[in-house]
N, C-alpha and C positions, 0 to 999 in steps of 0.2 A: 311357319309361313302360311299368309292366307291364301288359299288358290281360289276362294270365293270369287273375289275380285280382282281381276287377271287384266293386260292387256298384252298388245304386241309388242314385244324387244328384237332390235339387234343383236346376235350374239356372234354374228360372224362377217367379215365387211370385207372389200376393197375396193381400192378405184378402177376403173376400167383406160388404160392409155392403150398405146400403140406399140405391137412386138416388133421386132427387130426383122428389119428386112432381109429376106432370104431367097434365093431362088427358087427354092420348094416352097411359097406362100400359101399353097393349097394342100388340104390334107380330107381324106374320105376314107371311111371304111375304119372308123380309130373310134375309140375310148377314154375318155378322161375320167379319174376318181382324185378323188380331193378328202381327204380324211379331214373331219373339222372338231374341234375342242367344243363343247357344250357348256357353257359354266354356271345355266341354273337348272331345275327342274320345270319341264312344262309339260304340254300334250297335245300341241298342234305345230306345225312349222309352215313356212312359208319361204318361196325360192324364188329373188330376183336375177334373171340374165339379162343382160345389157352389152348392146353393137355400139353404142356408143359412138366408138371413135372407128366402127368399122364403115367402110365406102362399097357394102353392097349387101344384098340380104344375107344372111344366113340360118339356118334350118335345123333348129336341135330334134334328133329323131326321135330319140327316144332319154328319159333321164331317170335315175333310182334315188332312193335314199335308204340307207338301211345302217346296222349297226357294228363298228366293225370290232371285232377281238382284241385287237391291240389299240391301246393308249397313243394317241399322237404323238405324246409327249415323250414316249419311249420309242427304242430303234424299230420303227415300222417297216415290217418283211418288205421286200419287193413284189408280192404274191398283193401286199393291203388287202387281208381277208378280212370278209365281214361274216358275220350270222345269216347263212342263207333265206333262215324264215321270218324274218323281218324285213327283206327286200318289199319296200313298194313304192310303186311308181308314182310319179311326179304329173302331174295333168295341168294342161291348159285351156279353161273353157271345157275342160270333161275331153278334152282332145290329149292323146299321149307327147303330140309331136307340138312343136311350135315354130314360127317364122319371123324373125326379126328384120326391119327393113333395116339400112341402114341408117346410124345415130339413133335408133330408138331400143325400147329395153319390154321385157317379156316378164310380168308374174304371175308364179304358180298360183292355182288355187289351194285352198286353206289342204295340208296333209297331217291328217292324224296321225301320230307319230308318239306315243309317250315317250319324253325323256326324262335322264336324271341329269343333278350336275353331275358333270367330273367324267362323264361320258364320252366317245368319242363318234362319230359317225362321218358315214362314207357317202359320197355324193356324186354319182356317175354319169357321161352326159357323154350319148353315140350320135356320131354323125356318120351317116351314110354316103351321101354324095358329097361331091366337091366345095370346103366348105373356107374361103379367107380368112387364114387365122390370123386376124390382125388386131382384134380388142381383146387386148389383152394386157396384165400389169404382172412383173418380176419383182417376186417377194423372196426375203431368207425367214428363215427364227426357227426355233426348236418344235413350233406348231404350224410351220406352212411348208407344207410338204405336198407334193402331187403327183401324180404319175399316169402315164397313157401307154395305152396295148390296141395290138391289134383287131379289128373285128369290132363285135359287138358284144360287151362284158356286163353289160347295167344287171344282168341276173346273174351275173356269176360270184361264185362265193367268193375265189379266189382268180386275179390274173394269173396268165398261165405265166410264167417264168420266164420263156425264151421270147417272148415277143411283147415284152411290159419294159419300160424303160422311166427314171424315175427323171421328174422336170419340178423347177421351181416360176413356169411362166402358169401363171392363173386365166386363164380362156370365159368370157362369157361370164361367169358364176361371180358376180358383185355381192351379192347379201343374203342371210339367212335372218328369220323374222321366228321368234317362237311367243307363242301363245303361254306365259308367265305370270306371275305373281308380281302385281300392281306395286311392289317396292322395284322391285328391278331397273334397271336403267343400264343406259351405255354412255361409252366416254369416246368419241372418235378422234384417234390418231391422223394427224394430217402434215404432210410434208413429202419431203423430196427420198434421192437415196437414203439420207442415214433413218429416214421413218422405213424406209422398205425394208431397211434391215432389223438386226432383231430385238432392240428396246420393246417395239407393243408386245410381244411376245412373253418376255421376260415378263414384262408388266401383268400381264396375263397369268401367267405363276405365280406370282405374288401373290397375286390376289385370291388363287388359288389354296393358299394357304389359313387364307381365313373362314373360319368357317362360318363366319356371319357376312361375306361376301353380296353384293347385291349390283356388281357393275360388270358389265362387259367391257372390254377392250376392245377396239376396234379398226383398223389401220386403211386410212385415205390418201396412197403412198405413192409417187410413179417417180421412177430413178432417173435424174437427172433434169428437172421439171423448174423454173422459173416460176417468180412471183410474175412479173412483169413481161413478159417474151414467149415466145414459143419460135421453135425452126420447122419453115416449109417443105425442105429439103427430104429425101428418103436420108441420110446419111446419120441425120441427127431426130428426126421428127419424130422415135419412140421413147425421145426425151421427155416427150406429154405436153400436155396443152398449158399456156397460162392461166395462170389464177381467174383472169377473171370467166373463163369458160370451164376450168375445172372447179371451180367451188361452188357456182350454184348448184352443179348437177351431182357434189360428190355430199355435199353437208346434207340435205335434207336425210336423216336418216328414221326411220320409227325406233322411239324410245328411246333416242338420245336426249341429254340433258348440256353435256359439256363439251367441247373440242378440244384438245392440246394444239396449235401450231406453232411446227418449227420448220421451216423456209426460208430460203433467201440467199443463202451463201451460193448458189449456182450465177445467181444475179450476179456476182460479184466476182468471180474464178472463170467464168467461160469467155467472156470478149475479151481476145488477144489479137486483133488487129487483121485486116485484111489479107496484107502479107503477106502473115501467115496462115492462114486458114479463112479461105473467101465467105463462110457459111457465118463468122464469128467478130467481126465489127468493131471496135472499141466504142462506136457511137450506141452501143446497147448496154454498158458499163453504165447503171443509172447514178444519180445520187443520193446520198440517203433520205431527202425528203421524197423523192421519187417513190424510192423501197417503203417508206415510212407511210406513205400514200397508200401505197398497197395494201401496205396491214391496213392500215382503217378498211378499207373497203372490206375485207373478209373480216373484222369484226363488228360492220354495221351490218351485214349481211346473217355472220349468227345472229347477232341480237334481234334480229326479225326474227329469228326461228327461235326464240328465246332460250337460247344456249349459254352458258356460261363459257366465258372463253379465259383460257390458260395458253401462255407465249411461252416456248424455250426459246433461250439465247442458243447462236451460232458458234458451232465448234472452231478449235484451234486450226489453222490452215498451214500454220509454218512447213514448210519441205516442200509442198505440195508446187505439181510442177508451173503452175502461174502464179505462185506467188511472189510477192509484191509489198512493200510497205505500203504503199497507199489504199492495195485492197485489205489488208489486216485493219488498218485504218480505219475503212468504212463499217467491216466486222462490228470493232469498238463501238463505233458511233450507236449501229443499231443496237448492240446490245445493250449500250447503255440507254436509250430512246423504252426498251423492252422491259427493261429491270425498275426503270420509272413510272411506265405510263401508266393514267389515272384511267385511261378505258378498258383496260380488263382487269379479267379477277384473280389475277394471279400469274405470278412468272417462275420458271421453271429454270434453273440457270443449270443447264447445261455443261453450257462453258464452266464455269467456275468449278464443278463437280471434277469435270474432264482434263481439266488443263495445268501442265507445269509449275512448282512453284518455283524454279530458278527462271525456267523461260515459259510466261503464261502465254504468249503464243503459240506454243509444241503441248500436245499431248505430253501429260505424264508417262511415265515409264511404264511399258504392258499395257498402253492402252490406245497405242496407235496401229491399227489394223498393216501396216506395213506402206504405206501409199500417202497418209500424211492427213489423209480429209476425210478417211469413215473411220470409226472407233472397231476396236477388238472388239470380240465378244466379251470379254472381260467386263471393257468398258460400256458395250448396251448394255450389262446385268446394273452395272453402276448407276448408267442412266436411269434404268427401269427404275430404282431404287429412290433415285430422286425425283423422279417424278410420283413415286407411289407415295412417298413421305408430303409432299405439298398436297396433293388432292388428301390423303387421308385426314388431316388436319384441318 
């Protein structure tokens, strides 16, 4: 590998949406660590936080990076100890602390840091005062794992045990940026629940496995998130923004080349009628030129950022409690709109990986998560697998 000529990659991403509203929305005096997969060799890092979608400032007091003992990938203690002499901190403008207004985002300056691939490290971010936790994106996969304690831990080698509690809601911490070898690149994962779940992850192993690897994975994912819509509502509105306000701000990524998106099936499962539920419409049920609309827009929008763009088709919905023959229907339609189209560079089917061969609208057998419309983990390894066989090729 040449490290002569280096640039900046992504090797760790999210989006930043909105957490679920809680009476306790404010929290001070806590800890956040976030254990992150490394997957090449570099020796500088860089750390984006992003308020985004938060509606007031918020104040990281203090933030670490250090390296931690255990593997992500393997059962990480509750303690997430790191190597206490590789703790160093994170600076903003040569300042420890930083302050984000709200919808705006904070990056570190450049942190020497040598890594290897295959490494794992720990990412810790204390808030002192009162601080709205509300940008924030729920992630699953065998590599997003997080956890918060009491106090302030950014030096501590290990959380204390009785006061560390393990979370899978990601706060602030959108992107890690490492200073690598000029082959490197990233692939950003973009989509609704079933990207939040754990296909990039999977995919992320995979790739792991080769040892001539040179892509990061990277997942642009917020659960329950429309191409077309977004809800105003507190009740719904940590469902994330629409496309057209979450893609400009989520693609730009350093040292991407490609995107996968797969989206759209919310479009078509959430309006059920006023009646029953005043927040949810059937006049927001689009049609598929409408949907079909929409992809164009988020792949003239890569192609400004000259990304190569790869679509998956939308999974099976059969069982799932709106459905409907005419929403399966429109499914169809896009997918086949998807599996055709002449504007991007490739299509990822999903579906056809995922789905029944006596009813190709039901998941096949062991790979319906139980609820009808997210895949088992069986079936993200599946996914990840087909998705890793089109890009590899």
């Amino acid at each position: 590998m040449n490290m002569n000529n280096k640039n900046w990659v992504s090797v760790w991403g999210n989006a930043v949406s909105i957490a679920e509203h809680h009476p306790e929305a404010y929290a001070k005096y806590i800890t956040l660590r976030y254990p992150v997969y490394i997957p090449f060799d570099g020796d500088t890092l860089r750390f984006t936080f992003d308020n985004y979608c938060g509606s007031e400032a918020v104040t990281v007091t203090r933030a670490t990076v250090s390296a931690a003992t255990s593997p992500v990938y393997e059962k990480m203690p509750l303690a997430c100890p790191c190597k206490k002499e590789t703790i160093c901190d994170i600076t903003f403008s040569k300042n420890e602390s930083v302050t984000m207004e709200a919808h705006q985002t904070a990056v570190s300056d450049p942190v020497s840091f040598p890594v290897k691939k295959g490494m794992t490290l720990t990412v810790s971010l204390y808030f002192a005062d009162f601080t709205l936790m509300q940008s924030a994106v729920l992630v699953t996969g065998p590599l997003s794992k997080g956890f918060f304690s009491l106090g302030d831990q950014t030096h501590a080698d290990a959380l204390p045990m009785d006061t560390t509690k393990t979370t899978n809601w990601f706060y602030f911490l959108s992107n890690i940026e490492l200073m690598t070898a000029e082959e490197n690149h990233t692939v950003i994962c973009y989509g609704d629940s079933i990207t939040a779940g754990a296909w990039p992850d999977y995919l992320t192993l995979l790739a792991r496995q080769n040892p001539d690897n040179h892509t990061a994975f990277i997942r642009r994912a917020t659960s329950g998130s429309r191409v077309l819509r977004q809800y105003e509502c507190i009740t719904y509105d940590s469902y994330g923004l629409k496309g057209t306000n979450r893609f400009p701000h989520e693609i730009p990524t350093t040292g991407a080349d490609t995107v996968i998106i797969q989206q759209g099936i919310n479009d078509i499962i959430h309006p059920i009628g006023i009646e029953t539920n005043p927040f949810r419409p059937m006049s927001d049920l689009p049609t598929a030129k409408e949907l079909i609309d929409g992809y164009r827009y988020y792949i003239e929008e890569a192609k400004k950022l000259h990304l190569k763009v790869y679509m998956g088709t939308l999974l099976p919905i059969f069982g799932w409690r709106t459905y409907a023959t005419f929403r399966d229907d429109l499914r169809n339609e896009l997918n086949a709109w998807i599996r055709s189209a002449k504007e991007i560079d490739g299509c990822i089917d999903f579906d056809l990986a995922l789905r029944g061969s006596e009813n190709p609208s039901a998941f096949r057998e062991g790979f319906d998560s139980g609820d009808h419309l997210h895949p088992s983990s069986k079936a993200y390894q599946a996914m990840a697998e087909c998705a890793y066989e089109v890009l590899r090729k």
